[in-house]
N, C-alpha and C positions, 0 to 999 in steps of 0.2 A: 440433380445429385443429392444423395440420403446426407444427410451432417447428421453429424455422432456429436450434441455440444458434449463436450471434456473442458470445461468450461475450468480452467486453471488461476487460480486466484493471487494475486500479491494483496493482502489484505493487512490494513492498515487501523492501526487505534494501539489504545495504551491498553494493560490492561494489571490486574492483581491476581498472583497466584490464588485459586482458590473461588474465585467469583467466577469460574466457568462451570456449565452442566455438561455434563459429558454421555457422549451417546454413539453409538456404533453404528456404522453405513457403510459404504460403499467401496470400492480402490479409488475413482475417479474422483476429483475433486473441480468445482468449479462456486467462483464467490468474487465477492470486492467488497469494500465499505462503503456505504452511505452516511453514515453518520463519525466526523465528519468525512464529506464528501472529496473521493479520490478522483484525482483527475480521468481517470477512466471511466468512470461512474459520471462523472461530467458531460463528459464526451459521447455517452451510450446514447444511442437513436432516439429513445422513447425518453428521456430525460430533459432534452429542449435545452440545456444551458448552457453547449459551449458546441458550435455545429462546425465543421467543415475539416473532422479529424480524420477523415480517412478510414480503412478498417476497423480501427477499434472500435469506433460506435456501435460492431456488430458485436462484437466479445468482448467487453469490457474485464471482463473476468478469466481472459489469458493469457496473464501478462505474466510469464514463465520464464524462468531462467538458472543456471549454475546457483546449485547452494554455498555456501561459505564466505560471504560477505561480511565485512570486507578485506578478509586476504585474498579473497576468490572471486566469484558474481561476476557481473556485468562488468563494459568498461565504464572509464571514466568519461561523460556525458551522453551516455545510454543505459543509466541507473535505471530511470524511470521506465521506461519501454526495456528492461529486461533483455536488450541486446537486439528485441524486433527492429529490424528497420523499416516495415509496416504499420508499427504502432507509435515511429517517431514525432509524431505530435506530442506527444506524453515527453518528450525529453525537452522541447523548447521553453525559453524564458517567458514567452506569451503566448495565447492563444493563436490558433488558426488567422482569424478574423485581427490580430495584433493587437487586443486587447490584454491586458492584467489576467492571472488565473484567478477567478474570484475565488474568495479567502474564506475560511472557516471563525471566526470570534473566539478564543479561547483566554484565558487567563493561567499565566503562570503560579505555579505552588498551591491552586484549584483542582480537585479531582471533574474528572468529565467521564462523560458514560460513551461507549461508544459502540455501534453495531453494525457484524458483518453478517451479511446474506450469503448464504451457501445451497445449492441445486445440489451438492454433490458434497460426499466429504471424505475425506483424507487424512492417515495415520500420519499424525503433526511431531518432530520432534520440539520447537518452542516457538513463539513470536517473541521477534527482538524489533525496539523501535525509537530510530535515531533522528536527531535534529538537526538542522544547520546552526552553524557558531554567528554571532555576534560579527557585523559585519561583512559577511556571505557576502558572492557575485552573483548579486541576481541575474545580472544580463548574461550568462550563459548558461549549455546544459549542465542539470547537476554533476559534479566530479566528489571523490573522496575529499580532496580539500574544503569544497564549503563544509561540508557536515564535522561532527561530534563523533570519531568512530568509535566510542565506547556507548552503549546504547544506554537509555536511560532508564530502558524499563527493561526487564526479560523473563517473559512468560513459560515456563517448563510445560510441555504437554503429554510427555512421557507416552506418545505414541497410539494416546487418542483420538479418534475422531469428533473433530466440533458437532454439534446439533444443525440444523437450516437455520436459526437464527442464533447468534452469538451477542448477546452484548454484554461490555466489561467494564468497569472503571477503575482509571488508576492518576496518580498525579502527575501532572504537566511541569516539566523543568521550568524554574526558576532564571530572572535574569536576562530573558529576553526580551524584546520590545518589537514593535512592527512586524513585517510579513517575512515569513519565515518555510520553510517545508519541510515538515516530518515522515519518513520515510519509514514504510512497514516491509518488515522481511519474516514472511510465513513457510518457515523451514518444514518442508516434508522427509517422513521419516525414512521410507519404504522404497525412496526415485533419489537421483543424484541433484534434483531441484529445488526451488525455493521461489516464492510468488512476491512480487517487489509493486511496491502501491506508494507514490506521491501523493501529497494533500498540504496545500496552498492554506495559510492559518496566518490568521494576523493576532500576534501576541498586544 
């Protein structure tokens, strides 16, 4: 069977209006972050770091779902998997294997640089990127409750397409401590969707 990757991104990172290059390509979009590393990107075959995830490890980069989060989007404890129930390794409190999702080093009230890979790109209308509060439930899937729903950062893109490499920096909320998960919502302009990316960060 021919595959068409449409490789659809929930892509994650902070970022500052202004620090991006901007460049025109394609309708389709496909991408995720690596730095820091989303658990998709985890998960991805050729990656080696978190194995026995199921589908995703072949698309890590189509984690697709309803824009308008959080009045809209996915449900509550199918954030992370964007409503796939395919991709639900991505929504659990531990890995596959029952280990911890290993965690990214970040420091709060620090700027961080952060980069997404893109195959494909797509008429963006912003990145917004939210965090869990201060004493969050780790031991279950994420829900609107653990997080911050006023984002902390929010990127305009005014209906540009990203370049194949993106990277941004912008500063990390203040106040947190310990392991935490920041959640990227990459709102397309042009589809009623929107690409949702976890990432495991010990403040």
């Amino acid at each position: 069977m021919r595959t068409r990757t449409r490789l659809y991104a929930a892509v994650l990172g902070l970022a500052t209006a202004g620090a991006f290059v901007l460049s025109t390509g394609g309708a389709s979009a496909h991408g995720y972050t690596d730095q820091p590393l989303s658990r998709q990107k985890m998960c991805a075959a050729n990656g080696g770091i978190v194995t026995g995830c199921g589908d995703i490890q072949w698309e890590p980069q189509s984690v697709e779902g309803p824009k308008g989060f959080p009045a809209a989007g996915p449900g509550d404890g199918r954030i992370c998997s964007a409503n796939h129930t395919n991709f639900g390794a991505l929504d659990q409190p531990r890995t596959p294997s029952g280990a911890p999702w290993p965690t990214t080093k970040v420091t709060g009230g620090q700027s961080y640089t952060f980069r997404w890979q893109f195959t494909a790109s797509h008429a963006t209308t912003d990145f917004r990127y939210y965090v869990t509060k201060p004493g969050w439930n780790q031991n279950h899937a994420l829900t609107r409750a653990d997080l911050n729903l006023t984002p902390f950062l929010t990127v305009p893109y005014n209906g540009q397409r990203p370049p194949s490499t993106l990277t941004h920096t912008g500063t990390l909320p203040t106040g947190l401590s310990g392991h935490h998960v920041i959640l990227g919502v990459w709102t397309i302009a042009d589809t009623g969707n929107a690409f949702y990316s976890c990432a495991d960060v010990t403040f």
